[in-house]
PDB file of N, CA, C and O in Angstrom:
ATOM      1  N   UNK A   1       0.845  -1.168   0.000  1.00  0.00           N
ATOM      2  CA  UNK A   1       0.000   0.000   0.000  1.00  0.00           C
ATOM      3  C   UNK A   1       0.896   1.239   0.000  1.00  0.00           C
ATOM      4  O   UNK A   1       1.894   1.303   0.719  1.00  0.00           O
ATOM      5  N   UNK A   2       0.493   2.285  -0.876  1.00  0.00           N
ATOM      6  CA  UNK A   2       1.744   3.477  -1.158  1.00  0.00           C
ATOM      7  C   UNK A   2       0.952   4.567  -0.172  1.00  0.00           C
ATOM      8  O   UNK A   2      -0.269   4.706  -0.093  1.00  0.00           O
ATOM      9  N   UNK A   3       1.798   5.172   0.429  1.00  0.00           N
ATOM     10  CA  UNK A   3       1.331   6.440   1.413  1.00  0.00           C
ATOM     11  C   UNK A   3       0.114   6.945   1.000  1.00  0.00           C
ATOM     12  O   UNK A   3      -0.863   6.993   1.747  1.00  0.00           O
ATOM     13  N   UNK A   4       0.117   7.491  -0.650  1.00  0.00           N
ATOM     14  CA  UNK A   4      -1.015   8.525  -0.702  1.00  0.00           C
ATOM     15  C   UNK A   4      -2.430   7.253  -0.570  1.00  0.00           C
ATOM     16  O   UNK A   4      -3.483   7.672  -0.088  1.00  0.00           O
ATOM     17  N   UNK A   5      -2.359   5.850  -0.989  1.00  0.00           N
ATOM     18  CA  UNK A   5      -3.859   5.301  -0.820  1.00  0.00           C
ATOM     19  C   UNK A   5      -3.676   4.941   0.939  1.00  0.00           C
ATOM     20  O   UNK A   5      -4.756   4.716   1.485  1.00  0.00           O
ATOM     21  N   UNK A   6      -2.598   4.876   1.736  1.00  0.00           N
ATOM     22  CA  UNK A   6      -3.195   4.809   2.829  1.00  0.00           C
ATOM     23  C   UNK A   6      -3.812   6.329   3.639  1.00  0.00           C
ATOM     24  O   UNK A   6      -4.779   6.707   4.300  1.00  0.00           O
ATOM     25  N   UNK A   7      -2.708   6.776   3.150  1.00  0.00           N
ATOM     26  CA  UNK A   7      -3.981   8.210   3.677  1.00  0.00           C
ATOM     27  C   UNK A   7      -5.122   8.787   2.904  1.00  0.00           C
ATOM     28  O   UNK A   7      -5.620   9.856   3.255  1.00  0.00           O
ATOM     29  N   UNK A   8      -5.641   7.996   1.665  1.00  0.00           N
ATOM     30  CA  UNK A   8      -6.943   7.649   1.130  1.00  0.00           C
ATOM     31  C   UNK A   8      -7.933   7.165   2.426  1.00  0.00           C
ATOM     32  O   UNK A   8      -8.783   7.783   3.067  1.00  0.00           O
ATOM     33  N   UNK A   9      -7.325   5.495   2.529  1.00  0.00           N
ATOM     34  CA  UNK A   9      -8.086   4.905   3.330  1.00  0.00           C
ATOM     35  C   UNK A   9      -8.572   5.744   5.059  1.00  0.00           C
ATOM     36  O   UNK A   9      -9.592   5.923   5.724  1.00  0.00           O
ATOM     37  N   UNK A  10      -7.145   6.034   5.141  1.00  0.00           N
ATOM     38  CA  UNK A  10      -7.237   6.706   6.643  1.00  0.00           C
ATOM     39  C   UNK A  10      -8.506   7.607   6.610  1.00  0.00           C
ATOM     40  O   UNK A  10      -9.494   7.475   7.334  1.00  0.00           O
ATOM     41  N   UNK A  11      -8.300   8.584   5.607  1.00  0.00           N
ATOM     42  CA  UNK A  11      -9.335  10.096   5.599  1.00  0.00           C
ATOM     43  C   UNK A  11     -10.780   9.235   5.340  1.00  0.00           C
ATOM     44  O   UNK A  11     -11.538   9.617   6.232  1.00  0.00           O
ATOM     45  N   UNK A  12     -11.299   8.488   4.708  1.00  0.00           N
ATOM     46  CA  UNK A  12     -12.418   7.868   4.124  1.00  0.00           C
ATOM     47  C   UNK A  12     -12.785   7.061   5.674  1.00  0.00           C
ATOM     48  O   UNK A  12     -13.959   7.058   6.045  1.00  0.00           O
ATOM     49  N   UNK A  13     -11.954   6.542   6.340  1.00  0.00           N
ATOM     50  CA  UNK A  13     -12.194   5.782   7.546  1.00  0.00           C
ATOM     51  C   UNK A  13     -13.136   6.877   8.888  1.00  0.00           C
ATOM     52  O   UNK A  13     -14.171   6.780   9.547  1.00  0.00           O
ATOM     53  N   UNK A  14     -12.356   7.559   8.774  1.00  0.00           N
ATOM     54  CA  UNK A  14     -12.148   9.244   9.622  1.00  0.00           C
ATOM     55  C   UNK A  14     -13.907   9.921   9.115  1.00  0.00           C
ATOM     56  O   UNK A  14     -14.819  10.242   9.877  1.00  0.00           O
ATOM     57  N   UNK A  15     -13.893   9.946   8.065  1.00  0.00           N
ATOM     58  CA  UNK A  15     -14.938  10.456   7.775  1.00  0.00           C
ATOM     59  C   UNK A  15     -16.098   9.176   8.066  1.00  0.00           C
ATOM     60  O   UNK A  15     -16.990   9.309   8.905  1.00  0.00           O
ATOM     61  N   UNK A  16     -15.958   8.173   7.394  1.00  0.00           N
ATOM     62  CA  UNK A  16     -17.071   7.010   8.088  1.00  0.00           C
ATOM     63  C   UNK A  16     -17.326   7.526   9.318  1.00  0.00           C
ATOM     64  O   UNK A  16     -18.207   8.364   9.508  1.00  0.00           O
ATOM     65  N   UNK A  17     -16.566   7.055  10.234  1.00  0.00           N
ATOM     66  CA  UNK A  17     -16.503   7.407  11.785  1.00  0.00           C
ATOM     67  C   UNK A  17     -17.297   9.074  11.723  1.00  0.00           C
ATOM     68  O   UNK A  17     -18.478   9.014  12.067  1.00  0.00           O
ATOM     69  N   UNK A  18     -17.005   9.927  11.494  1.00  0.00           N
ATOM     70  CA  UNK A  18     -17.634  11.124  11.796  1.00  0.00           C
ATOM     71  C   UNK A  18     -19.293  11.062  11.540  1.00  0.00           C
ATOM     72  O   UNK A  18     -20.224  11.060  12.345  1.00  0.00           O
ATOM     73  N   UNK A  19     -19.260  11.005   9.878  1.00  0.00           N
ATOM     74  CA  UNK A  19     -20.585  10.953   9.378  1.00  0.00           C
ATOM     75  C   UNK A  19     -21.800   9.846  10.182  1.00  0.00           C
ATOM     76  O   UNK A  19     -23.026   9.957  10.224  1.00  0.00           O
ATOM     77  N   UNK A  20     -20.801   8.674  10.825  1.00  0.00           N
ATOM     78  CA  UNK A  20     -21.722   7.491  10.662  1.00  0.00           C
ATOM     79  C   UNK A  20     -22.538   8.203  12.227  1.00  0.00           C
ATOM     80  O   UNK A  20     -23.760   8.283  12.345  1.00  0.00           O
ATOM     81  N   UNK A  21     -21.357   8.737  13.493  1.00  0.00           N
ATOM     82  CA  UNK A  21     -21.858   9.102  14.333  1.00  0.00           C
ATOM     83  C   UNK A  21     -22.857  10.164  14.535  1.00  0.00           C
ATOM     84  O   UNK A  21     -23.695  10.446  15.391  1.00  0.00           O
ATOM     85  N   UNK A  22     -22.432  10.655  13.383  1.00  0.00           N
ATOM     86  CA  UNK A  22     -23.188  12.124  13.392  1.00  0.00           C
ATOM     87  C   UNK A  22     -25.357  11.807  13.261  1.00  0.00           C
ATOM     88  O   UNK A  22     -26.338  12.295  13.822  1.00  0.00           O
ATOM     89  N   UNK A  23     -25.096  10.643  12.096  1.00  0.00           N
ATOM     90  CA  UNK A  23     -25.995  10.401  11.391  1.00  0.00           C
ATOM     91  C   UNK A  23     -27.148   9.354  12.752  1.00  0.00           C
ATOM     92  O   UNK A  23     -28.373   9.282  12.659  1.00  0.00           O
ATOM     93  N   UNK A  24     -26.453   8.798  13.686  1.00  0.00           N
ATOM     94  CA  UNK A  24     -26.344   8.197  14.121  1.00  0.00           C
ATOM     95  C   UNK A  24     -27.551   8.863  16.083  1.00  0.00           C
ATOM     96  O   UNK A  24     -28.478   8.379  16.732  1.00  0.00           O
ATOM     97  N   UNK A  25     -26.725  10.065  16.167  1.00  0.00           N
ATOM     98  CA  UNK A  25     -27.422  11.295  16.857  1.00  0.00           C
ATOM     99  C   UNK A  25     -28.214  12.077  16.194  1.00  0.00           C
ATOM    100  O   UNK A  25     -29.050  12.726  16.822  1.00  0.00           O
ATOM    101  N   UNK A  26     -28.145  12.158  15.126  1.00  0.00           N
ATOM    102  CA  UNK A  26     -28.904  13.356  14.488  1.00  0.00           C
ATOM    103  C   UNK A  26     -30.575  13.604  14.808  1.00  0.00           C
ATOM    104  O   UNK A  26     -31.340  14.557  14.663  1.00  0.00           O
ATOM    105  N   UNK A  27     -30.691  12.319  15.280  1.00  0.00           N
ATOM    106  CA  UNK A  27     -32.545  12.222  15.592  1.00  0.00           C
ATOM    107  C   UNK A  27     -32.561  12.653  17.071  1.00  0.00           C
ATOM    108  O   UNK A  27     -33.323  13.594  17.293  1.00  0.00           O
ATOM    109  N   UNK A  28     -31.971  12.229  17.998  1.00  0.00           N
ATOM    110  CA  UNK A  28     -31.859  12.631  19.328  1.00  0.00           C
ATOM    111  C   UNK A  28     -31.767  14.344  19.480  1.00  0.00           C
ATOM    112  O   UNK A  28     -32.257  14.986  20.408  1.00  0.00           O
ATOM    113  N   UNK A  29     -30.957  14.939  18.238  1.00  0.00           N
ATOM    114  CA  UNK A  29     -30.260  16.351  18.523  1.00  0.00           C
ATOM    115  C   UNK A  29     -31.661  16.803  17.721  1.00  0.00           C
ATOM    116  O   UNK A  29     -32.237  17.758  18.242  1.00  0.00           O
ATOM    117  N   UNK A  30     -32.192  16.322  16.695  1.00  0.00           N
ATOM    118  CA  UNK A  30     -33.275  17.085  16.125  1.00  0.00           C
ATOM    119  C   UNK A  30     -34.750  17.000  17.411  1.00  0.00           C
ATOM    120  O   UNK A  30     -35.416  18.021  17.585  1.00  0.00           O
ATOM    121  N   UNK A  31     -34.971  16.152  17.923  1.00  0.00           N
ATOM    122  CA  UNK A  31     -35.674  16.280  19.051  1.00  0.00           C
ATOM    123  C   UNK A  31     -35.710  17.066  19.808  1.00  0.00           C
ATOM    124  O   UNK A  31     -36.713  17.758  19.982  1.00  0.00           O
ATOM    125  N   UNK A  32     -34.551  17.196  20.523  1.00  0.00           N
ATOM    126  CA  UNK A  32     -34.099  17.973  21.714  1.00  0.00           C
ATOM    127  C   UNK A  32     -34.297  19.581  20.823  1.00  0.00           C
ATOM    128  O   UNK A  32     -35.117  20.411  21.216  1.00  0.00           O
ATOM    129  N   UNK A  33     -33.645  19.753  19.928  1.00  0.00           N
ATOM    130  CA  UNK A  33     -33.678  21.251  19.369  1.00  0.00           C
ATOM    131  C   UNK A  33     -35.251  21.310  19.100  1.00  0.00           C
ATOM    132  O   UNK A  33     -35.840  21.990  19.941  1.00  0.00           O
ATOM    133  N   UNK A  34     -35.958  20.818  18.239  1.00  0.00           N
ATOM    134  CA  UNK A  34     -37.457  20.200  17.887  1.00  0.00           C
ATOM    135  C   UNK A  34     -38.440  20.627  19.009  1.00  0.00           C
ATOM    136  O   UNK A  34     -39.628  20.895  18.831  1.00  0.00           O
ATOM    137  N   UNK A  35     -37.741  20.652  20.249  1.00  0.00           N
ATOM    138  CA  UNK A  35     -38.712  20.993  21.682  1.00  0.00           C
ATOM    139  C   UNK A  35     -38.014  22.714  21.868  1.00  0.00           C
ATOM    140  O   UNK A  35     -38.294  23.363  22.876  1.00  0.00           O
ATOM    141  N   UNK A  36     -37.208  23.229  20.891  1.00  0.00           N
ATOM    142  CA  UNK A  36     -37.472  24.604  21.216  1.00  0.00           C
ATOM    143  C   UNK A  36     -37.751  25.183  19.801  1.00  0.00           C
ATOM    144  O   UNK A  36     -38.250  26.308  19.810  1.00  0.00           O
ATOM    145  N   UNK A  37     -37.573  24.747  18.861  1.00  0.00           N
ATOM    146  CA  UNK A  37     -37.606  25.439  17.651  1.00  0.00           C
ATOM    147  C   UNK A  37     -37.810  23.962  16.273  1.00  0.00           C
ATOM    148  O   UNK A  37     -36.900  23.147  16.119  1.00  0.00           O
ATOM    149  N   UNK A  38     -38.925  23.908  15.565  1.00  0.00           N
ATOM    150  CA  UNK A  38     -39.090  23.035  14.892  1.00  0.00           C
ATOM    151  C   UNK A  38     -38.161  23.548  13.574  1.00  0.00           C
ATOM    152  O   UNK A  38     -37.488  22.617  13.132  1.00  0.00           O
ATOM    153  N   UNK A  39     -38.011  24.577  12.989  1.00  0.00           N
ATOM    154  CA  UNK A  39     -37.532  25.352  11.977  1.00  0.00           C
ATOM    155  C   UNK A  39     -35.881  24.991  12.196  1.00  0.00           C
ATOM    156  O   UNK A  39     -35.267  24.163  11.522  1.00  0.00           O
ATOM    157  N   UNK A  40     -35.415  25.663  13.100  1.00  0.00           N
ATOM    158  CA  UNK A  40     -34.134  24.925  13.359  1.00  0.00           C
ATOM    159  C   UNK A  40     -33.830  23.726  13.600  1.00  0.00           C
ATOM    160  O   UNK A  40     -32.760  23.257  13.211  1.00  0.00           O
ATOM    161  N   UNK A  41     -34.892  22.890  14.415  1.00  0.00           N
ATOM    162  CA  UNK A  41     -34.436  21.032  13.965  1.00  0.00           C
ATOM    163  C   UNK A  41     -34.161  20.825  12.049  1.00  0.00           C
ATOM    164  O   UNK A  41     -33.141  20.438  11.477  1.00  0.00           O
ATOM    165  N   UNK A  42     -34.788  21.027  11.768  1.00  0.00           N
ATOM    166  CA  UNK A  42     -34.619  21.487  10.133  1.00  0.00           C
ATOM    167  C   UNK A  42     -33.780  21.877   9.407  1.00  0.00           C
ATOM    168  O   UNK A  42     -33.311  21.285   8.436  1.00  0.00           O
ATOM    169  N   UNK A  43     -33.437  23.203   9.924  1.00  0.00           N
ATOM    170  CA  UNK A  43     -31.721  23.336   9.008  1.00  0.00           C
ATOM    171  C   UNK A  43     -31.094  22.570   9.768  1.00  0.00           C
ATOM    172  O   UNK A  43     -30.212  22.071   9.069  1.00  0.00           O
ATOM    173  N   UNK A  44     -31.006  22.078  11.048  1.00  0.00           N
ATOM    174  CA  UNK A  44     -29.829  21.742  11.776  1.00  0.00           C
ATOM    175  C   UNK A  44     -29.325  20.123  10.390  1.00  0.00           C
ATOM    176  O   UNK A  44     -28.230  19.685  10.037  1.00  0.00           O
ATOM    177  N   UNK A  45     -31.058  19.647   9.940  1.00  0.00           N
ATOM    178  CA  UNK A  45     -30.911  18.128   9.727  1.00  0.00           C
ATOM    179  C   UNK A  45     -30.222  18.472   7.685  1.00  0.00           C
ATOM    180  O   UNK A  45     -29.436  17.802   7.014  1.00  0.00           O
ATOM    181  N   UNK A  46     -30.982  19.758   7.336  1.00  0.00           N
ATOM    182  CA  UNK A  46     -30.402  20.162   6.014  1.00  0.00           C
ATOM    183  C   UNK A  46     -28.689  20.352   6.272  1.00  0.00           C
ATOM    184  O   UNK A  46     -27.805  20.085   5.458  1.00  0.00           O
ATOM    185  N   UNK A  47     -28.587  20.687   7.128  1.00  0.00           N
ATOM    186  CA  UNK A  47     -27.556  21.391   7.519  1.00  0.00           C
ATOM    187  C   UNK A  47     -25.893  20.310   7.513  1.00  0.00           C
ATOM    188  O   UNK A  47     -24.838  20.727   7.034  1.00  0.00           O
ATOM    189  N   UNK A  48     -26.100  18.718   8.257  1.00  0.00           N
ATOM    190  CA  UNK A  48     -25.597  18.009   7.941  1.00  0.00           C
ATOM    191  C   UNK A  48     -25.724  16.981   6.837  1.00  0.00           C
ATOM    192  O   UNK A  48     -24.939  16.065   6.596  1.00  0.00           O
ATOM    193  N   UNK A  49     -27.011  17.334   6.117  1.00  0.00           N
ATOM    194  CA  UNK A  49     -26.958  16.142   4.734  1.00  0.00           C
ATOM    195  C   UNK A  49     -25.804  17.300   3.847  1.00  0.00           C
ATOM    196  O   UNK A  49     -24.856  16.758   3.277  1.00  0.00           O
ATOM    197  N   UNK A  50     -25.907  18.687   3.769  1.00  0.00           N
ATOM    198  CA  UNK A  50     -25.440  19.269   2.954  1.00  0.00           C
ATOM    199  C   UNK A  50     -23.570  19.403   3.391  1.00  0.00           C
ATOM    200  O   UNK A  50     -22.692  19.566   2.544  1.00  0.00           O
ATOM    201  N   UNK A  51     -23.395  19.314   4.507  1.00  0.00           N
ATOM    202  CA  UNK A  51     -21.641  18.865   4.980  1.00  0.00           C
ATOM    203  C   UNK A  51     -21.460  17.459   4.411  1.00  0.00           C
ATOM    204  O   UNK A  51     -20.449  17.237   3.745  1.00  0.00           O
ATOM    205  N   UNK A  52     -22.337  16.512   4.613  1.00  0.00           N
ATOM    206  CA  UNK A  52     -21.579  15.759   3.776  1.00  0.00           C
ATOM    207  C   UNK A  52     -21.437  15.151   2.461  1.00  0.00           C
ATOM    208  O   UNK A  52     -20.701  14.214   2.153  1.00  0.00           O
ATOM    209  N   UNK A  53     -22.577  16.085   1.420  1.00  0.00           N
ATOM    210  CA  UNK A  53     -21.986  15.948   0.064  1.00  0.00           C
ATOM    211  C   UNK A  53     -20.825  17.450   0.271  1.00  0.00           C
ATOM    212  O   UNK A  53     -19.747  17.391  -0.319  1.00  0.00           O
ATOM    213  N   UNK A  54     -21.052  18.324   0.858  1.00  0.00           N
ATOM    214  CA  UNK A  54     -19.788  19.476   0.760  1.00  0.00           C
ATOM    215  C   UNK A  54     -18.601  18.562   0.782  1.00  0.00           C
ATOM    216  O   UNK A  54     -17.893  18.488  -0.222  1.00  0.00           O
ATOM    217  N   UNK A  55     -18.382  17.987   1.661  1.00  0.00           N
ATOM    218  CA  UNK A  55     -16.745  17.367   1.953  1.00  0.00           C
ATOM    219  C   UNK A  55     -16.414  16.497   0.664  1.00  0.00           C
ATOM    220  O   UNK A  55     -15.264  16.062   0.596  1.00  0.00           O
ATOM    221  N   UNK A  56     -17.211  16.228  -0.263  1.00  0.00           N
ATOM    222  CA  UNK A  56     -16.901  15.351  -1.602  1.00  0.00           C
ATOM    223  C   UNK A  56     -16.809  16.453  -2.284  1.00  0.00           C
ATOM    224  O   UNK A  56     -15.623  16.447  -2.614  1.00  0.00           O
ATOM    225  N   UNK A  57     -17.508  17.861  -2.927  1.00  0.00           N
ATOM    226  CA  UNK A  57     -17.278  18.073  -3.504  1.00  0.00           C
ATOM    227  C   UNK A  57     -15.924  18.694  -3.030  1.00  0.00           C
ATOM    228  O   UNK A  57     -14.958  18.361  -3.717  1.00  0.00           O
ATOM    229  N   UNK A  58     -15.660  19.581  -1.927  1.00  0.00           N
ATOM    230  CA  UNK A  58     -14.281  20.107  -1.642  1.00  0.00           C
ATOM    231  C   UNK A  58     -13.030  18.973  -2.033  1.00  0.00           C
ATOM    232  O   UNK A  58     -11.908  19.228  -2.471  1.00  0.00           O
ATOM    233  N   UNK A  59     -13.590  17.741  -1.738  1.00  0.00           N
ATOM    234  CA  UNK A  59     -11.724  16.559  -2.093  1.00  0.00           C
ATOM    235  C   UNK A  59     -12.133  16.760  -4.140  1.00  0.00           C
ATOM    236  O   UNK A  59     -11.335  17.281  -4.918  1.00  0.00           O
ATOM    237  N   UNK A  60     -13.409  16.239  -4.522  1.00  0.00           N
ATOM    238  CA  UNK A  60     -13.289  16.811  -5.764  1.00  0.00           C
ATOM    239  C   UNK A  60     -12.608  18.223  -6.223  1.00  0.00           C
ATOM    240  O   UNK A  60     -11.882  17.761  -7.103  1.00  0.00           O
ATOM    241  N   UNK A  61     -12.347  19.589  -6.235  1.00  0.00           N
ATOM    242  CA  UNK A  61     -12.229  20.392  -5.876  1.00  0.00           C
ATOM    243  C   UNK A  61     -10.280  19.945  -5.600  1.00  0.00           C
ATOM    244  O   UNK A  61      -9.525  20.059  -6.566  1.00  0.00           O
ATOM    245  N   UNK A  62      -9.951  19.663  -4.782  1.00  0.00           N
ATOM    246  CA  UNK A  62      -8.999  20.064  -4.556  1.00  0.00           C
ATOM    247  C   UNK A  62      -8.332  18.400  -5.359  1.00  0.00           C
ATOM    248  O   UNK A  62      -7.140  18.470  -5.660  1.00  0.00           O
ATOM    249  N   UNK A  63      -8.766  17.554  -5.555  1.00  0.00           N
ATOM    250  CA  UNK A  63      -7.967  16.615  -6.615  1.00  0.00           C
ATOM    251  C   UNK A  63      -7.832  17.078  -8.502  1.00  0.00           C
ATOM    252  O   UNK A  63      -7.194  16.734  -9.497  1.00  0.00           O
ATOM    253  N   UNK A  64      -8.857  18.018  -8.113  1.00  0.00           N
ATOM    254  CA  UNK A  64      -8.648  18.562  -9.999  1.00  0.00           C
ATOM    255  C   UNK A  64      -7.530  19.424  -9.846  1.00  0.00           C
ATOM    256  O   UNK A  64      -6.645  19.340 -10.697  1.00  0.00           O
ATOM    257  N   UNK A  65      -7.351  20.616  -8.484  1.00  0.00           N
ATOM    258  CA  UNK A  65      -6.170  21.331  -8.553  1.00  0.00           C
ATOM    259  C   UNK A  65      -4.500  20.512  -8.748  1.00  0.00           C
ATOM    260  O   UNK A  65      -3.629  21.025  -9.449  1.00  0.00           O
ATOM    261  N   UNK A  66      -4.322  19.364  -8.092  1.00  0.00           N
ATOM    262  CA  UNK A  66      -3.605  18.919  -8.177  1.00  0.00           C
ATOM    263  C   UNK A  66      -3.726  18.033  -9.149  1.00  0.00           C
ATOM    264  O   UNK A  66      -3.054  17.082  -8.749  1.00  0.00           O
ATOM    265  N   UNK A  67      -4.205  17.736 -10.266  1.00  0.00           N
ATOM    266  CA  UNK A  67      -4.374  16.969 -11.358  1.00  0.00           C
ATOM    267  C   UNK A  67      -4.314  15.548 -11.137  1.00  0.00           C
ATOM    268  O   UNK A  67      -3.879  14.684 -11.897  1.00  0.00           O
ATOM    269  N   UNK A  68      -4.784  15.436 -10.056  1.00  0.00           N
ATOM    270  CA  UNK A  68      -4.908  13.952  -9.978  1.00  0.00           C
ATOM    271  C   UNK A  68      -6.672  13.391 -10.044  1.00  0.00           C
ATOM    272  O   UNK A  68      -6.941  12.191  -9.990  1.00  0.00           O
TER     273      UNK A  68
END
């Protein structure tokens, strides 16, 4: 395995782990916010579907700069 696909795997691992937890609370945190503001449970839940297509397009984004 050559450095740049293990720090492929690493970052893709890293992000599993983030997203999966995130995705994971997201109903508990939309509740809890949900009991003061229904509008903000809402963006809060737009709010992380849209971070994580952002973080694909930003590595898209920064693999065209470097031409890879």
């Amino acid at each position: 395995m050559t450095p740049e696909n293990r720090n492929s795997a690493i970052a893709a691992a890293v992000l599993l782990a983030v997203f999966g937890l995130g995705a994971f609370y997201l109903p508990t945190v939309m509740l809890a916010v949900g009991n003061f503001s229904t509008a903000v449970a809402g963006v809060i839940a737009v709010l992380f579907v849209a971070a994580f297509f952002m973080v694909f397009w930003l590595r898209g984004r920064s693999q065209r700069k470097r031409g890879g």
